[in-house]
C-alpha positions as CSV (number, residue, x, y, z in Angstrom):
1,X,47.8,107.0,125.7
2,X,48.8,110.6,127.1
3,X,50.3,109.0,130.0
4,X,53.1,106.9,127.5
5,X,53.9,109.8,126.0
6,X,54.2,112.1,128.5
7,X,56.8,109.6,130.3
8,X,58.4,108.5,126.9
9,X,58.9,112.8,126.5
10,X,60.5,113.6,130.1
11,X,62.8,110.5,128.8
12,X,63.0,112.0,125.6
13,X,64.1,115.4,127.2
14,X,66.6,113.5,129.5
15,X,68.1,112.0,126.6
16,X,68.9,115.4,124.7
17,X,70.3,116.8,127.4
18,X,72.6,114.1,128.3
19,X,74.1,114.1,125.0
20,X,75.5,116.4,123.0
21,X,76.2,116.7,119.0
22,X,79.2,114.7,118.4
23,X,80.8,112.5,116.0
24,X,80.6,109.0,115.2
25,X,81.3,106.9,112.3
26,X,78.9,105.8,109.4
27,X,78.9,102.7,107.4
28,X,79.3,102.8,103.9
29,X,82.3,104.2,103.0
30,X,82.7,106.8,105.4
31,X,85.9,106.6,108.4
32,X,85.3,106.2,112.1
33,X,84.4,109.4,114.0
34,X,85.2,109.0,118.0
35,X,82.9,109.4,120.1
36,X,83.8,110.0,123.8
37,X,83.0,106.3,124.9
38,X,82.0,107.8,128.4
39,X,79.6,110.8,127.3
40,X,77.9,107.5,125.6
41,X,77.8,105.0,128.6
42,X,76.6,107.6,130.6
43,X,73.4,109.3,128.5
44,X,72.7,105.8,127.1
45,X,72.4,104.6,130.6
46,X,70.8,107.6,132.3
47,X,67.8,107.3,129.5
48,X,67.2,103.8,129.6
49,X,67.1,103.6,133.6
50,X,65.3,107.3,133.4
51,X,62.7,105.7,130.8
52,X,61.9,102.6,133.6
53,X,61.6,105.2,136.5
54,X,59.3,107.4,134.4
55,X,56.9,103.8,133.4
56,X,56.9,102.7,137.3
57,X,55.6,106.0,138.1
58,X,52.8,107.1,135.5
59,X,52.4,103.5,133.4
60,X,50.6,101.6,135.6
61,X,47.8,99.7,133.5
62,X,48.5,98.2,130.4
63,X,47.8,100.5,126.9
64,X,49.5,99.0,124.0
65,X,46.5,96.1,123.6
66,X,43.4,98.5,123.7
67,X,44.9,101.1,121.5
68,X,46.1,98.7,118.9
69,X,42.9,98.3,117.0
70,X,43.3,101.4,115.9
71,X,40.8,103.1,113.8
72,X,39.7,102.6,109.8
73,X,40.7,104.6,107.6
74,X,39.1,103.3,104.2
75,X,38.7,99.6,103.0
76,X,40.7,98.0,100.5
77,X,38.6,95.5,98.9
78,X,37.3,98.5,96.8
79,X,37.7,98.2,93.0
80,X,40.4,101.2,92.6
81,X,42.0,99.5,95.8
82,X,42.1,95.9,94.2
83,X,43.9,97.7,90.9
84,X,46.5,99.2,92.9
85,X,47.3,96.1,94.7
86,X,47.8,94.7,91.2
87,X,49.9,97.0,89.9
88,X,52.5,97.1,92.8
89,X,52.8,93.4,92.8
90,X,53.1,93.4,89.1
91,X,55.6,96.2,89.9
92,X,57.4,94.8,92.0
93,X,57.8,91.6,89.8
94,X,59.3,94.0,87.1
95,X,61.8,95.3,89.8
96,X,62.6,91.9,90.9
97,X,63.1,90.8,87.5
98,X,65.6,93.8,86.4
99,X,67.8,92.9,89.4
100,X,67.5,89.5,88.7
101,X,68.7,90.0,85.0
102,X,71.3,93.0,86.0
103,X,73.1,90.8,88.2
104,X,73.3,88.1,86.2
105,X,74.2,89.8,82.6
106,X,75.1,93.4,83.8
107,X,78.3,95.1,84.3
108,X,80.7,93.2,86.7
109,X,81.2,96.5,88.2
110,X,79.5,96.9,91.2
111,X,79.7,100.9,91.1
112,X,77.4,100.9,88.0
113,X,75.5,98.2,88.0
114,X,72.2,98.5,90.0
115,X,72.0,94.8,91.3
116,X,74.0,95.6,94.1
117,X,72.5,98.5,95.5
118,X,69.1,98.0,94.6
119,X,69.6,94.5,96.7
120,X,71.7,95.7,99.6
121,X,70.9,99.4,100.0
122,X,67.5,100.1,99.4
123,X,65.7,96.9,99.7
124,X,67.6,95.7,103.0
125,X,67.6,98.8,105.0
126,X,65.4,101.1,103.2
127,X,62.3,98.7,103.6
128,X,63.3,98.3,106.9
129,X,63.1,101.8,107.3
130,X,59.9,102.1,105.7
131,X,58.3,99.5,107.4
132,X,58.5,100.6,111.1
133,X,58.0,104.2,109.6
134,X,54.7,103.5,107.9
135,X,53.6,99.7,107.5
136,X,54.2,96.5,106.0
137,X,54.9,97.8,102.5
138,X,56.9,94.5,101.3
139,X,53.6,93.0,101.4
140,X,52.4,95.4,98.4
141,X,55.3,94.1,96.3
142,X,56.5,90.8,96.9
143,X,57.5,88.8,93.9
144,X,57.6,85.8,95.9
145,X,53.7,86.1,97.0
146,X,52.8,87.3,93.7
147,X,54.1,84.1,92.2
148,X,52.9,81.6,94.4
149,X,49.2,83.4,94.7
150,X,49.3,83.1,90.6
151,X,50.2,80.1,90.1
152,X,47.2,78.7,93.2
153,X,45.0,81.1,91.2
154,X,45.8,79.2,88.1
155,X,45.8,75.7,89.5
156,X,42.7,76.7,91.2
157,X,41.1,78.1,88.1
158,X,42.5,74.8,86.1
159,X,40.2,72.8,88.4
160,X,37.2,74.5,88.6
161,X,37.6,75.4,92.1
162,X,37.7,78.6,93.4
163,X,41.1,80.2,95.4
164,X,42.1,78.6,98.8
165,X,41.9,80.9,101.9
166,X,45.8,81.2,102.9
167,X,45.9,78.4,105.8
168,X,48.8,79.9,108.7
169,X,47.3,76.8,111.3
170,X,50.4,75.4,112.8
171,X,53.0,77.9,111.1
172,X,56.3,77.8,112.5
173,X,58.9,80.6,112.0
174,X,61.8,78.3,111.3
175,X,61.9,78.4,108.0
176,X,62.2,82.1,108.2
177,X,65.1,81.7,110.9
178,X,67.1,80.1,108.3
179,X,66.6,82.2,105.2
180,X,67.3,85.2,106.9
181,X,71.0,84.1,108.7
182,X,71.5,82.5,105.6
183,X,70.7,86.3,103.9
184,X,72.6,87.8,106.9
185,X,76.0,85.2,106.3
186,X,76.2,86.3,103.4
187,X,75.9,90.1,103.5
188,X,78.7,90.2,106.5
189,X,80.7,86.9,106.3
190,X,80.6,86.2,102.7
191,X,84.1,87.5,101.2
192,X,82.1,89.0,98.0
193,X,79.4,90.3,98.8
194,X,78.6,93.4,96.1
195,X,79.6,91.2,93.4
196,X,76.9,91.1,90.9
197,X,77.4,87.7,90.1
198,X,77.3,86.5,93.7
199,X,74.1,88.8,93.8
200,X,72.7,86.6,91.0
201,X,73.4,83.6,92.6
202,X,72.2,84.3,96.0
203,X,69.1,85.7,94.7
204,X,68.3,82.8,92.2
205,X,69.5,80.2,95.0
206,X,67.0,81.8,97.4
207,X,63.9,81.8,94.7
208,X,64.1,78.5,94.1
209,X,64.0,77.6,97.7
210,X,60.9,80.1,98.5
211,X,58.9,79.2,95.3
212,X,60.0,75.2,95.6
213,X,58.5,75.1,99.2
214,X,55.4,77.0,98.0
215,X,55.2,74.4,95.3
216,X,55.9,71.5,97.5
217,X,53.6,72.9,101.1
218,X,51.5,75.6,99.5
219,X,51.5,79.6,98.6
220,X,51.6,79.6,102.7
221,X,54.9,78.5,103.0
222,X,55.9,82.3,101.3
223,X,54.7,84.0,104.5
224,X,56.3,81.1,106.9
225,X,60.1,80.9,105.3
226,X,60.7,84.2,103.2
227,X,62.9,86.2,106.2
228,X,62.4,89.5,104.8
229,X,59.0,89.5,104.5
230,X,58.9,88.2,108.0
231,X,61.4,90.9,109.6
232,X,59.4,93.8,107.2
233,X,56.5,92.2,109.3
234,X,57.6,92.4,112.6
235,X,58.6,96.0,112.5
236,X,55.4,96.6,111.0
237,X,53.8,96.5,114.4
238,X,56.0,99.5,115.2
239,X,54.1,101.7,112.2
240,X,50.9,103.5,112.3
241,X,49.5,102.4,109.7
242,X,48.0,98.6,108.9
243,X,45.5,96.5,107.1
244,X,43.1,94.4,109.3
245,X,39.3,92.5,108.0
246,X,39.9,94.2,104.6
247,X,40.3,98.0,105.8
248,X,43.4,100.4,106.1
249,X,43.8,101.3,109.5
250,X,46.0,104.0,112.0
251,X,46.7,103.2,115.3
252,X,49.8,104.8,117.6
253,X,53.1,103.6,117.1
254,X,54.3,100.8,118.7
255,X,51.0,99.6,119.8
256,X,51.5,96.7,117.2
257,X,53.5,94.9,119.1
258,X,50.9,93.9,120.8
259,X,49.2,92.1,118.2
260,X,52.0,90.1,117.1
261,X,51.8,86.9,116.9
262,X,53.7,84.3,119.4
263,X,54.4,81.9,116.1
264,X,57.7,79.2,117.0
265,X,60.6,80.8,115.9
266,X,59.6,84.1,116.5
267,X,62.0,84.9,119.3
268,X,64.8,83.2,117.6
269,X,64.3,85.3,114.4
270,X,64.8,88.4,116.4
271,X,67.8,87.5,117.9
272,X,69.5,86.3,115.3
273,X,69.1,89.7,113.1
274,X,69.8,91.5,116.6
275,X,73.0,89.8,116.8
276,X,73.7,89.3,113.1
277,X,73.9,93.7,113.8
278,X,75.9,93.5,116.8
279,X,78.3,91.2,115.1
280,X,78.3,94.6,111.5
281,X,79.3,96.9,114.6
282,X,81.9,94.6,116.0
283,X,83.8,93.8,113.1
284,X,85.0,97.7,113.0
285,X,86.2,97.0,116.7
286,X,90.1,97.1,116.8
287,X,90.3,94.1,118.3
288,X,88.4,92.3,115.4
289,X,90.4,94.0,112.5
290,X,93.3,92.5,114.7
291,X,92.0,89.0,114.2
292,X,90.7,89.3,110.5
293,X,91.9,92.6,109.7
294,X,94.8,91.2,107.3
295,X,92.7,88.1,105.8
296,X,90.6,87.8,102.1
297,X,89.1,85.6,101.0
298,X,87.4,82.1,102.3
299,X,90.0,82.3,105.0
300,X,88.3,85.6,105.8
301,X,84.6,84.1,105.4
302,X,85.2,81.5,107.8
303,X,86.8,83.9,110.2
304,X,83.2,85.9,109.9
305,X,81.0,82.9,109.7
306,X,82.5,81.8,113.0
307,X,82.8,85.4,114.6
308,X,79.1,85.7,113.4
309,X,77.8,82.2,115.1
310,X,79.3,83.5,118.1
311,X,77.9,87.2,118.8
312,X,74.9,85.9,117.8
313,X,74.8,83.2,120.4
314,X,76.1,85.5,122.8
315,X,73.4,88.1,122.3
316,X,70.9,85.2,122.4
317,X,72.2,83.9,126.2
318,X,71.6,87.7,127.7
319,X,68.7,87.7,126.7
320,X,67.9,83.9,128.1
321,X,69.7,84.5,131.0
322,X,67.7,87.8,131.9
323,X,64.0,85.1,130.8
324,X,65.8,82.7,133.5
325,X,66.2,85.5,136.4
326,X,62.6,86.8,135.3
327,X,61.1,83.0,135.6
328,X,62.8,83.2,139.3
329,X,61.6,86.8,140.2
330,X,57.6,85.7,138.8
331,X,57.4,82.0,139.2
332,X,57.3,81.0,135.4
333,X,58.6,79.2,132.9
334,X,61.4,81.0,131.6
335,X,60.7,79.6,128.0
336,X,56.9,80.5,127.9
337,X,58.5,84.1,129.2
338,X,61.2,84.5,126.1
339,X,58.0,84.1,124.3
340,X,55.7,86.3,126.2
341,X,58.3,89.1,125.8
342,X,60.4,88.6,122.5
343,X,58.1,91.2,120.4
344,X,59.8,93.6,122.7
345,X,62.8,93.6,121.2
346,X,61.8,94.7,117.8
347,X,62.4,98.2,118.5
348,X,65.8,97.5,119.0
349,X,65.9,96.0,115.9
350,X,64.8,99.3,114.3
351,X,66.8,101.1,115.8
352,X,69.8,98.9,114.9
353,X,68.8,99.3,111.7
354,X,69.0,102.8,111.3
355,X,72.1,103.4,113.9
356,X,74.1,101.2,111.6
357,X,72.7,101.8,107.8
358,X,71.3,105.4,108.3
359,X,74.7,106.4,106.2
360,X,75.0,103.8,104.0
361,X,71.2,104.8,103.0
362,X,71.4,108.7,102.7
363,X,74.9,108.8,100.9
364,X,76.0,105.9,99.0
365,X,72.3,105.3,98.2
366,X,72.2,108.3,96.2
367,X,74.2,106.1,93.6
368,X,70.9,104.9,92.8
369,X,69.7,108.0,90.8
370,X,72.9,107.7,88.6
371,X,71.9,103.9,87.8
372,X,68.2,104.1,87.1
373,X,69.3,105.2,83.8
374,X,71.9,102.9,83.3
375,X,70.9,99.6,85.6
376,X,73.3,96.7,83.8
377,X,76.0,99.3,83.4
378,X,75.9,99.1,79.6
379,X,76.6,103.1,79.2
380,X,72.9,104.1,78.9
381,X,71.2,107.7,80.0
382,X,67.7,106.7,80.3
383,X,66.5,109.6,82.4
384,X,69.2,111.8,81.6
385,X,70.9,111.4,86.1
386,X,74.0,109.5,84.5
387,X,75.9,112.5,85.2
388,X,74.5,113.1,88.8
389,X,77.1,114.0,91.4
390,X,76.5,112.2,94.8
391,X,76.7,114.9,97.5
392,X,78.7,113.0,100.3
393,X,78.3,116.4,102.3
394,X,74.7,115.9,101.9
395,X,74.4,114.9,106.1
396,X,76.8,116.4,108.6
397,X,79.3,114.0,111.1
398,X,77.1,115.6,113.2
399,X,74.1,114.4,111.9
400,X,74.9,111.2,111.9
401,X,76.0,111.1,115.1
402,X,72.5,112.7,116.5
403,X,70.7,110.1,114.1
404,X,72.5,106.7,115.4
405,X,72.9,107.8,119.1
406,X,69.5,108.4,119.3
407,X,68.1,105.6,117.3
408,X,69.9,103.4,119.7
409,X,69.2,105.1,122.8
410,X,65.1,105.3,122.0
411,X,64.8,101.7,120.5
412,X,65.8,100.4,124.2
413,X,63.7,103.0,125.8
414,X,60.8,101.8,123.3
415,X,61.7,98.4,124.1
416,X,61.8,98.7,127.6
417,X,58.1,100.2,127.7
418,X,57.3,97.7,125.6
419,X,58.3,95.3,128.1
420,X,56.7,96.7,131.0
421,X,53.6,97.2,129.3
422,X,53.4,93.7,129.2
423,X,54.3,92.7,132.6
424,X,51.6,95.2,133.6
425,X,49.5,93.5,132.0
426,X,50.2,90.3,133.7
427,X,51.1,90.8,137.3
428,X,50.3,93.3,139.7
429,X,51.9,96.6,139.8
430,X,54.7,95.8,141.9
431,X,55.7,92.5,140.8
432,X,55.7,93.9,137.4
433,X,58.1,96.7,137.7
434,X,60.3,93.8,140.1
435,X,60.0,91.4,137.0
436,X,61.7,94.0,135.0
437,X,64.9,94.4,137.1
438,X,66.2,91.8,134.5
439,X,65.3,93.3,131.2
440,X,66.2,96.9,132.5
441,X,69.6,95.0,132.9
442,X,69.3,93.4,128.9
443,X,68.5,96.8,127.8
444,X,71.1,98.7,129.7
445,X,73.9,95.9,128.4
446,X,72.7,96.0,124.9
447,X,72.5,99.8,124.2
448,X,76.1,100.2,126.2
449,X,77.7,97.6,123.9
450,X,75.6,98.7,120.8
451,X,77.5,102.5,120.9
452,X,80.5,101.5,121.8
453,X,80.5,98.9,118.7
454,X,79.1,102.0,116.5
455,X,82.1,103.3,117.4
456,X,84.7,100.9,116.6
457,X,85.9,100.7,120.0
């Protein structure tokens, strides 16, 4: 592994010194901070091309696969091990259930009442944070799993017969694909979206559909249909840290990708949350508060839904488009090659995800120390933070601007090694850095296009 690092660090070091500290805007309640559009073009273009340069040269047999099993770190199917897995799905159950109840019968203000934050701050972006950070942590929690698993364990036990082995033959992702736009619609196109009661309903809506199809095609379905548990998954195979034959295990980051399943769907989930993101950035673009800018409303949610539909299709065709040159350049089928190379771009996910919520999660999450004492907004001081002032100086412009260029800029380096670590791995060295002219081009398009959008050009 020396050799990826050493060329990820000279792009790394090409990176910091083509940009410098500057402003640009965060979401969440703070105002647009330009960013010279061409100081961005530029470094985001120079790293990316700089990161394929630096792969041709000194990445030139394939790494990710070998280092990916990683090695054990202790096993989990010990007694102390099986009790803390309890408690954090009976945990998160509790959790579930308080935002469950607070949206429903809490305070109709969204300020104070935790429903909304809890669901849309640190669930949405700070597990996504979590999981490429350390591992797929959602899995420790899940009310969803816990329910289903309980209620097989109890049928099971009911019967005499002992727990079914979870059966994943002939899993499709589609499901998934679904729940998660339909999660996605309604955090960016849906007109009220911090509403606690619109909270309540989505959230009740959605456990009904997940626990309904585990009832209906087994606890299975959970794993197949719940999107968050899927996207938590997939940039899980960016962290160091994973469970495999019932031990904990470290391996290097981003070596997971790898191992990820190619399960249908898979490349059409990942797109669909990529451009679901591109479509957040766009919709501070002056030409987009043009169009919608003075609409509320439905008339405004079918403005989104539609503006939605579209980036996302958009984002999906570069990327097919680049599959269609590669299957020309290689001799394959361009579908079997979306496949083959989808897992590569869940780093720009990741970094998506931090670019455009790093903000949102370090300063209007802080409102989440002042309701933990008070979480239906009923005037309670539980653990004595009611009074807490949030610290909105708490992260520089600056900061922010380091934190979401740079997220952007390494996701599509990641990505890009990603990518040539698996054309390496299937065609000789020079074919393999030819079949790449394509997705150097997807790479190069999307990180342009995802800073100017963080800007609100």
């Amino acid at each position: 592994m020396r050799r990826i690092w050493f060329a990820l660090t000279i792009v790394a070091t090409a990176l910091f010194g083509a940009v410098g500290p500057a402003s640009a805007h965060g979401i969440g309640g703070r105002t647009d901070l330009p960013l010279p559009a061409w100081q961005l073009a530029w470094a985001a273009g120079f790293a990316v091309a700089s990161s394929f340069v630096a792969l041709g040269a000194f990445w030139s047999t394939p790494r990710l696969a070998e280092a990916a099993a990683g090695r054990a770190l202790t096993s989990v199917r010990t007694t102390g091990m099986r009790a803390l897995f309890v408690l954090t799905r009976l945990f998160g159950l509790l959790l579930f259930a308080i935002v469950l109840v607070a949206a429903w019968t809490g305070n109709i203000n969204s300020a104070v009442n935790i429903s909304g934050d809890a669901f849309l701050i640190w669930f949405w972006v700070g597990l996504q944070v979590a999981s490429f950070l350390i591992g797929d942590v959602w899995r420790l929690f899940n009310p969803y799993e816990t329910i289903a698993d309980g209620a097989a364990w109890l049928r099971a036990r009911s019967r005499g017969e002992s727990l079914a082995p979870l059966d994943t033959d002939g899993m499709t992702l589609w499901p998934a694909v679904a729940s998660i736009f339909v999660y996605l619609w309604y955090e960016l196109a849906y007109h009220s979206t911090e509403s606690p009661r619109s909270i309540g309903v989505f959230l009740t809506v959605y456990s009904i559909a997940m626990l309904g199809g585990a009832i209906r095609n087994g606890r299975s379905f959970v794993r197949a249909a719940d999107g968050f548990a899927v996207l938590f998954n997939k940039l899980a195979a960016l962290a160091p840290l994973f469970v495999e034959d019932g031990h904990l295990r470290a391996r290097s980051p981003l070596t997971g990708l790898s191992r990820l399943p190619r399960t249908p769907g898979t490349v059409p989930f990942v797109l669909v949350v990529l451009g679901s993101t591109t479509f957040d950035g766009f919709t501070r673009s002056s030409f987009w508060l043009d169009v919608a800018g003075g609409q509320a409303g439905w008339e405004r949610t079918v403005t989104s839904t539609v503006g939605l539909l579209v980036i996302i299709g958009l984002v999906a065709m570069v990327y097919l488009v680049a599959m269609s040159m590669m299957s020309s350049l290689t001799g394959e089928d361009a579908s079997d090659l979306s496949v083959i190379f989808g897992p590569t771009l869940v780093p720009i996910a990741a970094a998506y995800a931090v670019a455009h919520y790093f903000s949102l999660l370090v300063l209007d999450g802080q409102r989440m120390i002042i309701q933990i004492s008070d979480p239906f907004g009923k005037g309670w001081d539980l653990f004595g933070t009611k009074d807490y002032a949030i610290d909105f100086t708490l992260v520089s412009p600056s900061t922010i601007a380091w934190v979401q260029t740079l997220a952007i800029a390494v996701g599509h380096v990641l990505g890009v090694a990603a990518a040539h670590d698996v054309a390496i791995s299937r065609y000789d060295r020079r074919t393999a850095v030819r079949s790449q002219y394509p997705m150097l081009f997807v790479m190069i398009l999307y990180t342009v296009i995802g800073l100017f959008l963080l800007l609100g050009a």
